[in-house]
Residue, then its C-alpha position, 0 to 999 in steps of 0.5 A: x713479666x717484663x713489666x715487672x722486671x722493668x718495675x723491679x730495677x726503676x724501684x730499686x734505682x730510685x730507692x737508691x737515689x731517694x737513700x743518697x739524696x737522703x744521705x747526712x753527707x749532703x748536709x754536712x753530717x749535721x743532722x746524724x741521730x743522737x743514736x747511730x743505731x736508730x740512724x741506720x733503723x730508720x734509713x732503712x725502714x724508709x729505703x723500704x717505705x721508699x721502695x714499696x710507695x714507688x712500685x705501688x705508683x708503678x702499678x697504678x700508672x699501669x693500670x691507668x694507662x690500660x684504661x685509657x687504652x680500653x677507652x681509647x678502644x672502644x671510641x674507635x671501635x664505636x667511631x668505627x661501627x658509627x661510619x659504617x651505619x653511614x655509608x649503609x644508608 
């Protein structure tokens, strides 16, 4: 639950700044939408696009590093079960 939580807040953090950094005030309003109405639709759509593709890589990344743990398990596990045929003979 607290993975989700954390997610939660990184996407929206970062929603906001991809939407800031996406903001017309950067670039001096030289780039507003003949309609201002369709401006704002496609603002949003994209803040939500935004906010979906990141949780996704979130989600990813964690189940990446889950595999990695499992893999990193079972090579102590087998170096492990490896010493002890060792020192048995």
């Amino acid at each position: 639950m607290r993975h989700r939580a954390i997610d939660l807040v990184l996407t929206a953090v970062t929603t906001v700044a991809a939407l800031l950094l996406s903001w017309p005030f950067w670039a001096h309003f030289e780039y507003w939408a003949d309609s201002r109405a369709l401006w704002i639709v496609y603002v949003i759509i994209g803040a939500i696009l935004a906010g979906y593709v990141f949780y996704a890589f979130l989600g990813a990344l964690h189940t990446l590093f889950e595999h990695d743990a499992l893999d990193h398990a079972e090579a102590r596990e087998a170096a492990k079960g490896g010493a002890d045929t060792e020192n048995r003979s």
